[in-house]
One Martini backbone bead per residue (centre of mass of N, CA, C, O) as a GRO file, in nm:
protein
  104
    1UNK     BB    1  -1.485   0.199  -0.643
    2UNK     BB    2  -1.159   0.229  -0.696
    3UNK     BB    3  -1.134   0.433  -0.442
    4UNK     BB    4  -1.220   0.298  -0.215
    5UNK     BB    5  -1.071   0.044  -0.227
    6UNK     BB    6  -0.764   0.192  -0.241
    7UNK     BB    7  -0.840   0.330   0.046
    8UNK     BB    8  -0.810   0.066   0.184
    9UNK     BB    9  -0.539  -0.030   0.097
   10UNK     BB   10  -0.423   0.166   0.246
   11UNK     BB   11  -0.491   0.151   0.516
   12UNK     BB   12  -0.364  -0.105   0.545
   13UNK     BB   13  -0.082  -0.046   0.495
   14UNK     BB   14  -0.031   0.170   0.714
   15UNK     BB   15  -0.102  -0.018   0.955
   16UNK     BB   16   0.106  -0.259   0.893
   17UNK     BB   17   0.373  -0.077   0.874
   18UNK     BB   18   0.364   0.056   1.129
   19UNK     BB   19   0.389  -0.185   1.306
   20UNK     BB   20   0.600  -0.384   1.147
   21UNK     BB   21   0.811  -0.089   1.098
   22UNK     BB   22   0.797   0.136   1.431
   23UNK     BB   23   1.177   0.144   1.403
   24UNK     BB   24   1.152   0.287   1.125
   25UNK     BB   25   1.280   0.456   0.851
   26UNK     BB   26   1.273   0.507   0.521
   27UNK     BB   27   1.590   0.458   0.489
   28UNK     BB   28   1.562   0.183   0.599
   29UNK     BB   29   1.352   0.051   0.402
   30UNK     BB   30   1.273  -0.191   0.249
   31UNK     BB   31   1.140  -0.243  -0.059
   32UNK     BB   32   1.073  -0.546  -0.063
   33UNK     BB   33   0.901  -0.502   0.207
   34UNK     BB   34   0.723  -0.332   0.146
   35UNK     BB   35   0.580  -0.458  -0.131
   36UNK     BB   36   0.488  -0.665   0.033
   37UNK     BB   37   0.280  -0.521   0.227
   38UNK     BB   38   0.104  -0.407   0.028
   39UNK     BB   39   0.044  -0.699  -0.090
   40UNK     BB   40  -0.104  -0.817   0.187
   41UNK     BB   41  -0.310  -0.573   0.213
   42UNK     BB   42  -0.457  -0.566  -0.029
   43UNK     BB   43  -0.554  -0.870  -0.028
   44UNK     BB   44  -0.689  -0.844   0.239
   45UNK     BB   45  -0.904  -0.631   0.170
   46UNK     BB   46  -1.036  -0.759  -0.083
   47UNK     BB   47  -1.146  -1.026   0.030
   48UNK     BB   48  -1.294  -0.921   0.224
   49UNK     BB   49  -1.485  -0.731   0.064
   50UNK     BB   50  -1.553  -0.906  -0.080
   51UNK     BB   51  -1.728  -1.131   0.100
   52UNK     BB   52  -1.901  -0.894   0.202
   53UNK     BB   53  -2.078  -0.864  -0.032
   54UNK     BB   54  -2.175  -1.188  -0.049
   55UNK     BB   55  -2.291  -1.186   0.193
   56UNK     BB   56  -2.508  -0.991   0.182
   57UNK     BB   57  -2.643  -1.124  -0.088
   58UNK     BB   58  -2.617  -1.447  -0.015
   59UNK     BB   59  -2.324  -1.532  -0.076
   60UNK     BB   60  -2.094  -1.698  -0.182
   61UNK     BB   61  -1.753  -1.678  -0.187
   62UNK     BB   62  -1.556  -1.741  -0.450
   63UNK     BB   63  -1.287  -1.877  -0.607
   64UNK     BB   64  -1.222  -1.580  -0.775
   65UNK     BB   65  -1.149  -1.390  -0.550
   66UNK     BB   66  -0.825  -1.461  -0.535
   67UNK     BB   67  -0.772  -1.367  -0.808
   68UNK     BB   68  -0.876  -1.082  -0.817
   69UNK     BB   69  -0.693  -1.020  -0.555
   70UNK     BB   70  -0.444  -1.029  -0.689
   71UNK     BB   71  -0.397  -0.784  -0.836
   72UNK     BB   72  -0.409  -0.610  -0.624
   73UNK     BB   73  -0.169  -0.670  -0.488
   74UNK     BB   74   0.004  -0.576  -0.742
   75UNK     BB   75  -0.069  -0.283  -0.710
   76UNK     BB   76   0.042  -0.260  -0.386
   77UNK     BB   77   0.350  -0.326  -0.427
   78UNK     BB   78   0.400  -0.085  -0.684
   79UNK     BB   79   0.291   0.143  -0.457
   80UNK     BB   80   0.482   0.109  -0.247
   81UNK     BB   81   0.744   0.113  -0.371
   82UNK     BB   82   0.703   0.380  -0.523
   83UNK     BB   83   0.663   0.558  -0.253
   84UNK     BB   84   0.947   0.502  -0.114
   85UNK     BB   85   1.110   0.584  -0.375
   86UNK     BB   86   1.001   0.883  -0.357
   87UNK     BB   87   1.073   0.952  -0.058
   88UNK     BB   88   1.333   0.938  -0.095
   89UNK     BB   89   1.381   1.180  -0.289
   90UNK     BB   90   1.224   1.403  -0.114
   91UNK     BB   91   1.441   1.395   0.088
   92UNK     BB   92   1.704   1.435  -0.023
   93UNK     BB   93   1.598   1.723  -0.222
   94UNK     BB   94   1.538   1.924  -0.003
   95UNK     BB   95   1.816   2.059   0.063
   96UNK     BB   96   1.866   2.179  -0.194
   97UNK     BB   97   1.623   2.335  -0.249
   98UNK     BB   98   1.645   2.508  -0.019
   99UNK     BB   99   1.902   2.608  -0.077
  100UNK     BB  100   1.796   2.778  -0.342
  101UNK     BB  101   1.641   2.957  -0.199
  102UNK     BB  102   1.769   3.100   0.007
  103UNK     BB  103   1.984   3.215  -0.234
  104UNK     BB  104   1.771   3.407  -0.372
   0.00000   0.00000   0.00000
């Protein structure tokens, strides 16, 4: 359940990067705007599969749903912010890489 869940909180944070950060490069993205953008993207994945959950068994969805929804998000923002600055050692990395390789 929570391969699906991450999964989907990725694809939405995705989308949601993608489009408003669509003319900035890795390089560009402030980290802290990436990691706000996980952390509302995961948590409006959750509140929403939370909801429609609620919704298909015939209940409200509880007031304890976005309580539960905050952990989302901080995991959202962690992985964001930490994605983005993977992303960017391995963008330095790679032409030293490169060139030892080519080089041996």
């Amino acid at each position: 359940p929570f391969a699906i869940a991450g999964a989907v909180c990725g694809l939405a944070f995705a989308l949601l990067l993608g489009r408003a950060e669509r003319n900035r490069t890795v390089g560009d993205l402030p980290i802290a705007r990436t990691a706000l953008w996980g952390a509302v993207a995961a948590f409006t994945a959750a509140v929403l599969a939370g909801a429609m959950l609620q919704l298909v068994r015939g209940q409200a969805p509880p007031v304890s749903l976005f309580a539960e929804a905050s952990w989302f998000a901080l995991v959202g923002a962690i992985s964001a912010g930490g994605s983005l600055v993977a992303a960017r050692r391995g963008r330095i990395a790679a032409p030293v890489e490169m060139e030892r390789i080519g080089a041996g």
